[in-house]
N, C-alpha and C positions, 0 to 999 in steps of 0.2 A: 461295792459299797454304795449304799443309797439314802438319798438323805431328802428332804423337802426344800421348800422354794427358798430361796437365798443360799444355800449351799452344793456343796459340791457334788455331784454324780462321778464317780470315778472308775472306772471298771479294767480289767484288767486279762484281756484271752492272750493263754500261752500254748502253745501249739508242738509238738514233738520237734517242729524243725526247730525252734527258739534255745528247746532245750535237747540235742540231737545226744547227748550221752544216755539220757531215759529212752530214748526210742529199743536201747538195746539192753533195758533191764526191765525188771519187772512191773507191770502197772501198779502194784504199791510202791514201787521205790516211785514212779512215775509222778503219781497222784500227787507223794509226801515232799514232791520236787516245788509241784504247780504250786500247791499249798502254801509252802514256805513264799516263793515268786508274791503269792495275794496277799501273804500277810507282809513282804516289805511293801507292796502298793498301799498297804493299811497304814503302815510308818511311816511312810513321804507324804501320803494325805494328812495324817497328823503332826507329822515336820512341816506342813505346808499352811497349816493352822495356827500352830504356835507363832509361827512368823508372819500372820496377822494379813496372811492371802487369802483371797476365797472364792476366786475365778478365774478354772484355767482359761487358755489362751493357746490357741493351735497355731498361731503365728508367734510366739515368743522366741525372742532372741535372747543369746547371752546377754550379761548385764558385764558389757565390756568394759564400763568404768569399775566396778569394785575388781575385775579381774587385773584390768590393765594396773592401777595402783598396790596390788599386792605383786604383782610380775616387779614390778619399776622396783619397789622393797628387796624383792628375792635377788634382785638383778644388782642391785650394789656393794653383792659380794664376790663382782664384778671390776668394781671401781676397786677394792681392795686390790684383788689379785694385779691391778695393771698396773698402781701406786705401788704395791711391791716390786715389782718386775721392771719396773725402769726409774725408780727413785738412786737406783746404786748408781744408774750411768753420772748423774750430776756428782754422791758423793766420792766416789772409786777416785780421782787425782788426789782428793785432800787426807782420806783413809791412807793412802799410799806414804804420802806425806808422815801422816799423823802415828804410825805405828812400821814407818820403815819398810815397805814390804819390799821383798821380791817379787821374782817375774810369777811364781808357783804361787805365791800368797795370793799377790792379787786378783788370779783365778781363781782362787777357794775362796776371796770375800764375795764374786759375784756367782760362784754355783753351789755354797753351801746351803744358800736358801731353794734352790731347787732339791734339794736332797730330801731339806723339811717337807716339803710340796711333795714329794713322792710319796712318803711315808703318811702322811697327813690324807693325801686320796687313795693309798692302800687298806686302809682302816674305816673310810667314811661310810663306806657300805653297808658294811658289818654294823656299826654303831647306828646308822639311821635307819637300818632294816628292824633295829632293836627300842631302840628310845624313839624312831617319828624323827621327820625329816627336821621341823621348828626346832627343838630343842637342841639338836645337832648341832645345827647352822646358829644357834645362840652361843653355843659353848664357843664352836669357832671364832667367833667373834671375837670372844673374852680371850681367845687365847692367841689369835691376832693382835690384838693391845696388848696382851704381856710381852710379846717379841717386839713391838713396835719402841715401846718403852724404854725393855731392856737395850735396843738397837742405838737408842742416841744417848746411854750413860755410860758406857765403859771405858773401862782407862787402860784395859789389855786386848790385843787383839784377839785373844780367845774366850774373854767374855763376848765380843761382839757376835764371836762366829755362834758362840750360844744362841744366843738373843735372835740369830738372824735364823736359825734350824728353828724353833720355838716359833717366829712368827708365819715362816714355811708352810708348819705344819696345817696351823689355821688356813692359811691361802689351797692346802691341798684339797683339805675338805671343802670349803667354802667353791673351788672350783669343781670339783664331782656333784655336787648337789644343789646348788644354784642354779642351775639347767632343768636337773633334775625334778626339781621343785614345779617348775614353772611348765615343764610337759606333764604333769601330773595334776594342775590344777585347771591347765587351760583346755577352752573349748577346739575341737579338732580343726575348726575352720581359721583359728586364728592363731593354733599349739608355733607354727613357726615363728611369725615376728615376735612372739611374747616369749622365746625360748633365745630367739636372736639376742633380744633387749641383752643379754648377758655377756655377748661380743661386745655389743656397742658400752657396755658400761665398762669393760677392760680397754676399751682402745680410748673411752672420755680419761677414765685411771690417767692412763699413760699420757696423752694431750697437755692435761693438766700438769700433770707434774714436771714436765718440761718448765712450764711456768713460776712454778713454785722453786723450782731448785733457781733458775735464774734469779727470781727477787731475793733469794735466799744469798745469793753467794754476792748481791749485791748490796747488800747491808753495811759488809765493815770492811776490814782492810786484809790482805793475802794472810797475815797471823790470826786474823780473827777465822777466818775462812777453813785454815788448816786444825783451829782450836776449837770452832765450835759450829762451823755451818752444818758440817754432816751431821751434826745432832739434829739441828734443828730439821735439817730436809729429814731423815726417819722419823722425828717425832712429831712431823706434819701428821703424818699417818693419822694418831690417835683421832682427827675431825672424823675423818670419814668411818674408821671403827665405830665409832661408840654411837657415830648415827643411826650405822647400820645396826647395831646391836639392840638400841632402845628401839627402831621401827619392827625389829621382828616378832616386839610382843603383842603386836596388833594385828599380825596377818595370821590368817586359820591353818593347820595343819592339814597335809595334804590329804584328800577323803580316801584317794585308794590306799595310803598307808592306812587310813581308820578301820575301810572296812576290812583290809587285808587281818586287821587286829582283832575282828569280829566286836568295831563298833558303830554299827551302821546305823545308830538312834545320834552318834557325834557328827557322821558325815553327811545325812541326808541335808540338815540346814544350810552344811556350805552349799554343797550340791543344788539346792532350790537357790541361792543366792547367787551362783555363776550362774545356772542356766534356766531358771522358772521351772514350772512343775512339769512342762512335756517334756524337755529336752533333760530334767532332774534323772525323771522316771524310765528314760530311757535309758539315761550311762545307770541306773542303777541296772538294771536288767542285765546291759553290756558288761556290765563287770563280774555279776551274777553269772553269767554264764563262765567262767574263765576261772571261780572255786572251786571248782575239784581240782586245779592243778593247783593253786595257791595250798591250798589243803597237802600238800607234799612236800611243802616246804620249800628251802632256796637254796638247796647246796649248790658249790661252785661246781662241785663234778658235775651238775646237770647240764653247766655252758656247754661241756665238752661231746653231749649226746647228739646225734643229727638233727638236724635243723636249726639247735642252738647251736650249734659247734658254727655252722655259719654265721649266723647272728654275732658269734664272739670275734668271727675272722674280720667280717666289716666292718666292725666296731673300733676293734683294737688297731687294725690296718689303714684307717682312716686317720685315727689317732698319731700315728707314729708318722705317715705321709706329709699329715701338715706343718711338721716338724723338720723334714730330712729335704724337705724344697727349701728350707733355708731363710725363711722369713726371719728368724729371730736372730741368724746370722745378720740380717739387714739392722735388724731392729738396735741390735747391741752394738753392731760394729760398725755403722754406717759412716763416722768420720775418718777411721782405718780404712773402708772402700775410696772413699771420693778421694783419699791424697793419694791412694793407688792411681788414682785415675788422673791425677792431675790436679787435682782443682785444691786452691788455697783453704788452709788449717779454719783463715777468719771467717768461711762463711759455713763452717761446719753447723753451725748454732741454726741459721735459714734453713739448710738441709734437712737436718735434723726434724725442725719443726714441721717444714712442708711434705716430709712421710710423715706428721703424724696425722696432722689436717687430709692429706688424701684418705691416710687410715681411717681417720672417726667418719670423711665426709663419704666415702665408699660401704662404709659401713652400716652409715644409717638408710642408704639404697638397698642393702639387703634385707632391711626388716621390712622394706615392700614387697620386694621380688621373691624372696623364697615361699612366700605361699602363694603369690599368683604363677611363677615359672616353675616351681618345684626344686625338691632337693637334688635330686640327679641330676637335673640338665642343669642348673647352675654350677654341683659342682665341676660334671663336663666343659663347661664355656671356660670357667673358671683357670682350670687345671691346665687347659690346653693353651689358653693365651698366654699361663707363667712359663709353658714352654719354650713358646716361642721368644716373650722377655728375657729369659736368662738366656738363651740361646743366645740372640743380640746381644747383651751386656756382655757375653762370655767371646764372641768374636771385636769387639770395641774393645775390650782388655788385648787380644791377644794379636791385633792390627795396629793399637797405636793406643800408647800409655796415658795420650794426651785430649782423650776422649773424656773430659768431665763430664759436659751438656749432653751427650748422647746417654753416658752412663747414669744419670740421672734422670734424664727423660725416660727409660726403658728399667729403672727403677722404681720410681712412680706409678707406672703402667701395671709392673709386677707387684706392688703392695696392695695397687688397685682390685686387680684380677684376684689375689688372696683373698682380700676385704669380704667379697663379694661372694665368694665360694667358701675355700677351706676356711676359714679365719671364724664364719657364723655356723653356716649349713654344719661342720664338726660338731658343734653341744645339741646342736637339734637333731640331727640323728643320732647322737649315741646316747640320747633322753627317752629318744621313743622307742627303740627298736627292739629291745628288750622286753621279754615279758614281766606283767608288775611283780613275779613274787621272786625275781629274781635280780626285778633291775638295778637294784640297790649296789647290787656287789659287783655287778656288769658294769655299771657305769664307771664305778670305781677303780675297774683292772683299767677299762679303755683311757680313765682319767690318770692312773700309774702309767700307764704306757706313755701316755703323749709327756710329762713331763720326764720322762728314762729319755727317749729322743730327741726332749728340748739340753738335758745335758749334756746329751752326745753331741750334739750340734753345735752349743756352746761351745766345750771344750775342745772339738776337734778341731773348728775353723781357723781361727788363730796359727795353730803349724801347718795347716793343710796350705793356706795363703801363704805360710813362708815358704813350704817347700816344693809345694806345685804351681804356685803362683793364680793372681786372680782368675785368668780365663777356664783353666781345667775346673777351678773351685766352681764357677757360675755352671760350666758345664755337664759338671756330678749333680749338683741342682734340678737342672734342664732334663735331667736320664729321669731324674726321681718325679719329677712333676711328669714326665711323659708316663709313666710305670703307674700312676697316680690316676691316667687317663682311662688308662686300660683298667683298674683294681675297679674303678667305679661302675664302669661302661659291665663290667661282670658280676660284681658283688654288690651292690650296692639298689634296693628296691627303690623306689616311687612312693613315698609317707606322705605326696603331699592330702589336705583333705579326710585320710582315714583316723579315725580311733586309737586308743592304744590298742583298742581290742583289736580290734579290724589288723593292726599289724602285727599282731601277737599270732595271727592265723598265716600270715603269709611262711613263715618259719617253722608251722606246722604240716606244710605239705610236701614241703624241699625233702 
């Protein structure tokens, strides 16, 4: 296309290699290939018009502010999920209190919300493969605030466990496609920290809320405590919902869901707005090439064909890894550890906090490092230092009961080393490594898996500590982070820097 002086020259050679599936069909199927290719360059020139540009620029970069502000948005459904996941540790004494429980109850008040969270990421797929990622991630929201709501009014404890499965369900979806979201929009050179943001916004979740249960329970007196603080800590919740729910009408729906939906006249504007019209016109291209297989649809039997069949094993294997190392073991039962180890009831509360300050402050290191050191060799360094941590912690149990400070030190170490690794590098690989017209549902088994392993983990610690006692417990840990070394070091590619496209090829040749 050619036009006169003030406007744009824009032209567009595509070449057999560009498009290598015409090279082995007919020159009119060929031709009718290129064709179509000139007329999307004809639709981003005039996406590129309307949005009141009229000079490309062969040096353009992303426009990392409107990307980084819509990631920051997608990523505080992030702060949900880590507000859910450690809001019960403050309320769990006074619920216990409040509704009588048993030893069996009081397990099902803290794993019935993960049962929601399973069932919530087994459906997220499916729904935002269908309705677009935004609208999805809105409903959750809304239905995150009904459970949060429901969570601080009941007066039976089986209302509560409702309320708690209902809010579950929101946190499952919200964790399957929150990542999802954010490797879908972001540019390849920056797809990791901005995919990270979404660790670090579960581990602020969780920071904070330490905080809040504390002023919470220091409001009124042990009856008031038992009568009414657990309300108030679940229905802190509703802040951060409905924030998150009113910003996600301002951020744009992802383009490769658009153009996956054959609406590539909605996507190109985002697309000129992350990356200007060179770097636009290229992912449109890149993604152009990868329709004929979009064009086949997304069944889940297709994970199971070769090449995806891998794709699904290091997906789902990573998922369930970062689980069975025992982090959330730490997370939930951290002041059960340290009187294992000796150390007094009253400074569980410092403990407590100072894993979670390691957590956030390890975590926000990762959203540097995984795209300058890459996903593998982080989660390698990563995996292999929790080795040797639990390793330690599990000889410190099993030498001398009275080993706090060590156990603590080489706690810290180990929350560290997860931070860093499995805890971020997880949502960023299992965002990208899937191909687009299937990642929807891909995400969502590997996002069902890691919470099936966070319950297992849950619920098995607790008797595992009583009957094996803490050293063998840290040392089952220590096997699975070693086993974790090796799944990587063999399954697991190199995504730092490449495309979705670019890694949607690696999977093609296995």
């Amino acid at each position: 296309m050619h036009a006169g002086k003030g406007t744009i020259t824009l032209s567009l050679v595509i070449d057999k290699e560009q498009l290598p599936a015409a090279a082995h069909e007919s020159q009119a199927e060929y031709t009718k290939a290129a064709k179509q290719s000139h007329a999307d360059a004809a639709q981003l020139l005039q996406a590129k018009e309307d949005a009141g540009q009229s000079h490309p620029d062969a040096t353009e970069q992303p426009n990392m502010r409107f990307v980084t502000l819509v990631s920051i948005v997608a990523a505080l459904g992030g702060v949900l999920f880590g507000f859910d996941t450690a809001v019960v540790s403050g309320a769990l004494g006074f619920l216990e209190q409040r509704f009588h429980l048993n030893g069996m109850q009081l397990g099902w008040a803290v794993s019935c919300f993960i049962i929601g969270c399973i069932a919530g990421a087994a459906v997220s797929g499916m729904l935002a493969d269908r309705f677009g990622r935004k609208k999805v991630l809105i409903a959750a929201a809304g239905i995150f605030i009904i459970g949060t709501v429901g969570s601080a009014l009941p007066d039976t404890f089986s209302g509560y466990i409702i309320a708690r499965i209902i809010g579950g369900l929101g946190i499952g979806i919200t964790s399957a496609l929150c990542p999802l979201y954010n490797a879908e929009i972001a540019p390849a050179r920056y797809r990791g920290r901005l995919v990270a943001l979404n660790q670090l916004a579960i581990v602020t979740g969780i920071f904070l809320v330490y905080f809040v249960n504390l002023a919470i329970t220091g409001y009124g007196d042990d009856a008031w405590d038992v009568s009414s603080a657990w309300r108030w800590m679940f229905g802190a919740g509703i802040v951060p919902g409905l924030l998150f729910m009113v910003l996600l009408f301002f951020v744009p729906e992802s383009p490769r869901w658009l153009i996956k939906q054959g609406k590539p006249d909605q996507a190109l504007p985002i697309l000129l707005k992350i990356h200007g019209e060179t770097l636009a016109r290229q992912e449109v291209l890149d993604i152009k090439q990868v329709s004929r297989q979009e064009e086949r649809g997304g069944s889940i039997r297709e994970l199971f064909k070769p090449g995806l069949r891998l794709a699904l094993i290091a997906g789902v294997g990573l998922a369930v890894f970062q689980q069975v190392t025992g982090i959330n073991a730490v997370m939930y039962y951290a002041p059960v550890i340290f009187k294992e180890a000796g150390m007094g009831a009253n400074a569980s509360l410092i403990q407590t906090i100072l894993i979670g300050f390691v957590n956030l402050a390890f975590t926000i290191l990762s959203l540097w490092l995984v795209d300058k050191v890459g996903r593998k060799a982080l989660l390698l360094i990563g995996s292999a230092s929790m080795t040797v941590c639990l390793t330690v912690i599990g000889l410190a149990f099993y030498t001398d009961h009275t080993s706090g400070p060590w156990v603590l030190l080489f706690i810290l170490l180990y929350v560290a080393s997860f931070a860093i690794s499995l805890g971020a590098v997880l949502w960023v690989v299992l965002s990208e490594i899937f191909p687009s017209h299937i990642r929807g549902k891909a995400v969502a088994i590997g996002t069902m898996a890691h919470w099936v392993a966070d319950y297992a983990v849950s619920q098995s610690f607790p008797p595992l500590l009583h009957t094996s006692g803490p050293a063998v417990t840290f040392w089952i840990f220590a096997l699975m982070a070693l086993i974790t070394v090796v799944f990587t070091w063999r399954m697991i590619p190199e995504t730092k820097g490449k495309s979705l496209e670019e890694i949607e090829t690696l999977w093609a040749v296995k």
